[in-house]
C-alpha positions as CSV (number, residue, x, y, z in Angstrom):
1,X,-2.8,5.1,4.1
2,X,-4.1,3.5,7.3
3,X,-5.3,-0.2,7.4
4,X,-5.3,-2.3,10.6
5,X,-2.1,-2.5,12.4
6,X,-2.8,-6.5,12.4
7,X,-5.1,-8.8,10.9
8,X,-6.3,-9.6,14.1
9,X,-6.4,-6.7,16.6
10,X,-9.0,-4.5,14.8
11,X,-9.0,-2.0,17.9
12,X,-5.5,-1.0,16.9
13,X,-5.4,1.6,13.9
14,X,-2.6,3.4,12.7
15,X,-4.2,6.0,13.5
16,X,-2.7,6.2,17.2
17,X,0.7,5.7,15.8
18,X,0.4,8.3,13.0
19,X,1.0,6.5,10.0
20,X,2.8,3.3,9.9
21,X,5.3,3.4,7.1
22,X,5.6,0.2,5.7
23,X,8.4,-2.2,7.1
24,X,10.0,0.9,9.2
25,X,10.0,2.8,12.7
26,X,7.1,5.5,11.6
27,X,5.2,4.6,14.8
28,X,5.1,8.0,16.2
29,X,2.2,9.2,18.5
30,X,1.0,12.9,17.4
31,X,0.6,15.7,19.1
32,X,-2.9,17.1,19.5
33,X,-2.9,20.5,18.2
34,X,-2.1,20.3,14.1
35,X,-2.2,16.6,13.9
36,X,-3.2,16.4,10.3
37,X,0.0,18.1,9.5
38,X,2.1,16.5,11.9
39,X,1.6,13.3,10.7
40,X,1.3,14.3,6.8
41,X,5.2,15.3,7.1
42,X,5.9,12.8,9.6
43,X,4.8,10.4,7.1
44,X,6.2,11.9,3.9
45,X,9.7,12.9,6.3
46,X,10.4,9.3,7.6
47,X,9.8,8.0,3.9
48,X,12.3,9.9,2.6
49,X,14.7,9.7,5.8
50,X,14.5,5.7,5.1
51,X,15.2,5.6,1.8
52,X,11.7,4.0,1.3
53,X,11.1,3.3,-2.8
54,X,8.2,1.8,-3.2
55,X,6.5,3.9,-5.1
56,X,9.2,4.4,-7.4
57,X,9.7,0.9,-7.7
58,X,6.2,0.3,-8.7
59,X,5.8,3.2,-10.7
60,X,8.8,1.9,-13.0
61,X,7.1,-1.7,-13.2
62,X,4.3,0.1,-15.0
63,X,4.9,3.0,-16.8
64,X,5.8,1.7,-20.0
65,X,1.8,0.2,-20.1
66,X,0.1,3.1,-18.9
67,X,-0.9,6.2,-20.7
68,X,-2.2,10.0,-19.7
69,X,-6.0,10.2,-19.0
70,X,-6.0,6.8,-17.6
71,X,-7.7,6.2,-14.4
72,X,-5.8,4.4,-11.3
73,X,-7.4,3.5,-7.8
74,X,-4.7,4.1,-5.2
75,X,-5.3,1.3,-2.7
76,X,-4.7,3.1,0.8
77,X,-3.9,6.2,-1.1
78,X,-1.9,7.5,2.7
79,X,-0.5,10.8,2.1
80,X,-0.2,10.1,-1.7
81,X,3.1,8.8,-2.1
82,X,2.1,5.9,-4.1
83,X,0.4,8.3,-6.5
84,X,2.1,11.3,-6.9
85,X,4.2,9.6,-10.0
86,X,1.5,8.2,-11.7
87,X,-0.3,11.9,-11.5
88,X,2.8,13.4,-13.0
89,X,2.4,11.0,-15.7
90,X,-0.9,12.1,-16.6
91,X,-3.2,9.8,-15.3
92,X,-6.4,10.6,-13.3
93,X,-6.0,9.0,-9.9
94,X,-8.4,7.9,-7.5
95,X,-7.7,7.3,-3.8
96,X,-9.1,5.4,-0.4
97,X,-8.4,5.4,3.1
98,X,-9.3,4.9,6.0
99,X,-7.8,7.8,7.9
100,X,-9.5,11.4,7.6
101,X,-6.4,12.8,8.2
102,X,-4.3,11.2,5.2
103,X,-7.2,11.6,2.9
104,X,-6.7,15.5,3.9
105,X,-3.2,15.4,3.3
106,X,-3.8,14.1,0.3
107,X,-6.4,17.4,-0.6
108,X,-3.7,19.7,0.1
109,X,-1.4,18.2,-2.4
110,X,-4.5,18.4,-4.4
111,X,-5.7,14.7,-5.0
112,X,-9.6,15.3,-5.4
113,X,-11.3,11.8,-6.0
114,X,-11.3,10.7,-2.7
115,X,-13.0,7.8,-0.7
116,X,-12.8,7.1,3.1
117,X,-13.1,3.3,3.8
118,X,-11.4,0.5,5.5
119,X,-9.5,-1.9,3.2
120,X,-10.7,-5.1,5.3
121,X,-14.6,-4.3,4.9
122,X,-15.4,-5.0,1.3
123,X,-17.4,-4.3,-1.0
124,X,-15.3,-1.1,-1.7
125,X,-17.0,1.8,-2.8
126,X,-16.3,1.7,-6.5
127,X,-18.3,0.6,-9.4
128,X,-17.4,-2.9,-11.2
129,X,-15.1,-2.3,-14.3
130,X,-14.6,1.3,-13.4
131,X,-11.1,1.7,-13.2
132,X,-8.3,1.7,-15.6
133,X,-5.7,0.6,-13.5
134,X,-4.8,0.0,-9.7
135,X,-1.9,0.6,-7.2
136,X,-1.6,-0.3,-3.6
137,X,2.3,0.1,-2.0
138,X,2.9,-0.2,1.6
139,X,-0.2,-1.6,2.6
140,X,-0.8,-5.3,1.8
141,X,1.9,-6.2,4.4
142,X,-0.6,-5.5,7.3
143,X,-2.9,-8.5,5.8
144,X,-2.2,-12.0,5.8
145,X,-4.9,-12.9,3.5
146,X,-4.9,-10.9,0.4
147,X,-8.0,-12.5,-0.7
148,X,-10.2,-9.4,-0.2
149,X,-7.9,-6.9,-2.0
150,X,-7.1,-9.1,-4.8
151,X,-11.0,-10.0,-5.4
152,X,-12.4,-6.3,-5.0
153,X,-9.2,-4.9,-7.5
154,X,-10.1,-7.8,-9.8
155,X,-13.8,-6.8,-10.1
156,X,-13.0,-2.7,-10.0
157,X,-10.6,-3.1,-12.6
158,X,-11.8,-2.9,-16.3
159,X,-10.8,-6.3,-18.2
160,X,-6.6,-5.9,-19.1
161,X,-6.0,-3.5,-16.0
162,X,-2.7,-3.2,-14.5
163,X,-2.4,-3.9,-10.2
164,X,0.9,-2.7,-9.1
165,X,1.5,-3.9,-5.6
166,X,4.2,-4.3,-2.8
167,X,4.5,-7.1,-0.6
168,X,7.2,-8.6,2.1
169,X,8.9,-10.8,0.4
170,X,9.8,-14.2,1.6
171,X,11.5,-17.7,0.4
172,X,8.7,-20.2,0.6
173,X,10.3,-21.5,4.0
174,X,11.0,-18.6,6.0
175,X,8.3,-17.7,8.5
176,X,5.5,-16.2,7.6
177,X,5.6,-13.1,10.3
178,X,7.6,-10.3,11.4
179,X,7.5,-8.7,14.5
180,X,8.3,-5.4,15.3
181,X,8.8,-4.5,18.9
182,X,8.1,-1.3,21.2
183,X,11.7,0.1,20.5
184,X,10.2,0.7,16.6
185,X,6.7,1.0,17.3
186,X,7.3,3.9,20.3
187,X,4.9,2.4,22.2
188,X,3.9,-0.7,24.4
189,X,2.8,-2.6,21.4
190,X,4.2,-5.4,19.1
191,X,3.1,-5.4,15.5
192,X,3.0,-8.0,13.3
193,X,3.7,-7.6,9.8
194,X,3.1,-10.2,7.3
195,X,5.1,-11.4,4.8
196,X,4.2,-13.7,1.2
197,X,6.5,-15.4,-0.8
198,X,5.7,-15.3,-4.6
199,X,3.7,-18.8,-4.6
200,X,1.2,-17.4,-2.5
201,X,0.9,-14.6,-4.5
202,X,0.7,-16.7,-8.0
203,X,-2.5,-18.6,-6.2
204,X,-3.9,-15.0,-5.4
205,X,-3.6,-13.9,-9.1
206,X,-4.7,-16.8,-10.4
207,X,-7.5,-17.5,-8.2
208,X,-8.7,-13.7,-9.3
209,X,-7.7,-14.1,-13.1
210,X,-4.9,-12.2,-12.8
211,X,-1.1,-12.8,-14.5
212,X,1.9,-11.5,-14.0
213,X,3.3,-8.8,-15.7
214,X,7.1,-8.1,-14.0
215,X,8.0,-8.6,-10.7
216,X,11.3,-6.7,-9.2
217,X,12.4,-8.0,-5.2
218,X,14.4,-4.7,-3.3
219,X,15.5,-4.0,-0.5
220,X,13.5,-2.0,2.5
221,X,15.3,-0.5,5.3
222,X,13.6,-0.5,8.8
223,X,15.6,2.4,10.3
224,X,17.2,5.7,9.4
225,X,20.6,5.2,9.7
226,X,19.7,2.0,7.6
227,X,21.4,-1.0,9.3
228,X,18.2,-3.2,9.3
229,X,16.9,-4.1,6.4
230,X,13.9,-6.9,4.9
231,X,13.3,-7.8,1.5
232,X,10.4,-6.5,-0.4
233,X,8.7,-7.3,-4.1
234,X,6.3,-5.5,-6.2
235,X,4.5,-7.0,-8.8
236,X,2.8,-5.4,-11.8
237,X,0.0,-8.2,-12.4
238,X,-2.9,-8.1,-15.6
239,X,-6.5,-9.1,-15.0
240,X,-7.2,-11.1,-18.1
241,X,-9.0,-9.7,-21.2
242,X,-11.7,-12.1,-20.7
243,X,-13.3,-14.2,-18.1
């Protein structure tokens, strides 16, 4: 999936840096010539390299309160990582992006229902109450206000939807930020990657009548040969039967 690299340089895109894997050094510059590929595999490659289980982690929040024929909305859908479990399970998934190039990655591992759009420009282009469930890993730690996600899944979503999400997880007096510098990004640039503690995201879901489900904190490495590591959370969260 591609969202802004920070909250506040929307000039930056992940785009230029392939696809940022969340939390790790994926910020590799492609090649011209195949560059849909390249960075599908990059992508899908560093995921696996890092030990990155987001998906899986989400996937085990939820599973027990899905069923097949279900529709989920893959929040910055990327190369379909986040998905590809859900789609095993039987459920009809939806994706947007931002990025032509994931969204064709996505294609050739034959996702269909497709949208390109930028997370950060609401509305998104999904009817109210049209969704069964939603699922956005590996994204929401580019934002540091999750208001916009967390209002557009919490009118998309039909009433008793699930939202599985990852965050960076913090204690409520750690810093808010984390910077990661040229020697992970491969390139001149800092990124900032922003990090919520669960209060914040208990005023989010209740602020968008939503309530929590599970919650499971794990641990995300930041480079292959995994001596860096951060703390991550996912949530599986409920929007409530009636409003």
């Amino acid at each position: 999936m591609e969202v802004w690299i920070s909250h506040g340089d929307h000039s930056l895109t992940k785009t230029f840096y392939m696809r940022v894997m969340p939390y790790k050094s994926c910020f590799l510059k492609p090649e011209p010539e195949n560059q849909k590929n390249i960075m599908s595999a990059a992508y899908d490659e560093e995921a696996e390299a890092t030990g990155w289980f987001g998906p899986e982690v989400v996937f085990g929040l939820a599973y027990r309160y899905v069923q097949p024929g279900q529709s989920i909305l893959d929040i910055g859908i990327g190369t379909g990582l986040g998905s590809v479990l859900f789609r095993k399970a039987g459920l009809e998934v939806h994706g947007m992006d931002i990025s032509p190039e994931m969204l064709d990655a996505c294609r050739s591992k034959g996702f269909a229902a497709l949208h390109l759009h930028d997370l950060s420009m609401p509305p998104y282009p999904y009817d109210s109450e049209s969704m069964d469930h939603a699922v956005c890993a590996g994204v929401l730690n580019f934002f540091r206000d999750l208001s916009p996600v967390f209002e557009e899944t919490a009118r998309i979503l039909r009433k008793g939807g699930l939202f599985a999400f990852v965050v960076g997880d913090r204690a409520e007096r750690e810093a808010h930020e984390l910077k990661v510098g040229p020697e992970h990004t491969h390139s001149e640039r800092t990124v900032t990657i922003y990090l919520h503690s669960p209060k914040q995201i208990d005023s989010w879901m209740e602020r968008y009548g939503f309530t929590l489900v599970r919650s499971l904190a794990f641990t995300v490495f930041m480079d292959r040969e995994r001596t860096r590591s951060m703390q991550a959370r996912a949530y599986l969260a409920r929007k409530a039967t009636s409003i």
